[in-house]
N, C-alpha and C positions, 0 to 999 in steps of 0.2 A: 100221485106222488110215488116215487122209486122209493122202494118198502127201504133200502140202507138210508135216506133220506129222513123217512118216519123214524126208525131206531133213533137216530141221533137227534132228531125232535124232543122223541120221548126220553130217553138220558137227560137231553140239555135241561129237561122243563124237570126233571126228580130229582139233579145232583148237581153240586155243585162241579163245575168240570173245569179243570184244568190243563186237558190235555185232552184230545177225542178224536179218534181214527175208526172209522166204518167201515169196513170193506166188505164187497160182495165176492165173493171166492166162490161163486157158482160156475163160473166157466171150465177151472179146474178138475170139474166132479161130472159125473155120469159123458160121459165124453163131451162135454161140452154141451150136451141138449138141456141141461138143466137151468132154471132163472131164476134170479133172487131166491135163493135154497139152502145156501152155505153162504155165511158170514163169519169179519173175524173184528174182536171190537175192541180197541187199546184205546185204555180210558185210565185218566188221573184224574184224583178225587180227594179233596181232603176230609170227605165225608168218610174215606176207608181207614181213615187212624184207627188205629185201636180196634179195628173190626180184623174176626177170622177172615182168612180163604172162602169158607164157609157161608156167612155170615155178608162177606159182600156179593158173593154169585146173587143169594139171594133175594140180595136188595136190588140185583141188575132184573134177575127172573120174573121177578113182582112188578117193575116198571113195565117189563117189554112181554107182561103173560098174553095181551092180545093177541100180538103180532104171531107171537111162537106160534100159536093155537091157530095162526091161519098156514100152518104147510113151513117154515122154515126146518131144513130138516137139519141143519146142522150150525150151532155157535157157538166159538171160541175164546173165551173171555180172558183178557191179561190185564186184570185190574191191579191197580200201583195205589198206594201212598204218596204225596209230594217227594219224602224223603225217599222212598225206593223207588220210583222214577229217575232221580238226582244220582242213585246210587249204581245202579244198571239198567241202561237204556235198551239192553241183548232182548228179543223176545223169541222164543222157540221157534220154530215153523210149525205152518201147520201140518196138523197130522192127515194122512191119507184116508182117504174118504172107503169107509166097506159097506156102505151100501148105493146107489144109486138113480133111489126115485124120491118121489114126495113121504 
């Protein structure tokens, strides 16, 4: 199974999800020789009411600590609220990758 496949496995099966976007942003990084290594993950939850910034990383980190722990070298997380989803839908780009291997 393609490890962005698994991510969103693991989210779907820990939170409640109402919006979920996986993306493998591997080809962007190390000229392209890199594979499933940079991910970026846009996820609505109404599980993140009332939760910090903090506080939701997390509860995403603790879902997906296998995966990390096999070589992902870099994840992007833009976790929303219902109501801040509704409010801005903008998300950053991602930032550029400084290093280049596993």
């Amino acid at each position: 199974m393609p490890l962005a496949q698994r991510l969103q496995t693991l989210l779907t099966e820990g939170l409640a999800i109402l919006h979920l976007q996986v993306s493998d942003e591997s080809h962007g990084h190390g000229g392209g020789r890199l594979h499933e290594t940079h991910f970026k993950v846009v996820l609505v939850s109404p599980d993140f009411i009332g939760l910090s910034r903090l506080q939701r990383h997390r509860r995403v980190y603790a879902l997906l600590q296998q995966p990390l722990q096999e070589g992902v070298h870099a994840l992007v997380l833009h976790l929303f609220s219902p109501q801040e989803w509704q409010e801005s839908q903008v998300l950053p780009e991602t930032p550029a990758c400084r290093g280049g291997g596993r």
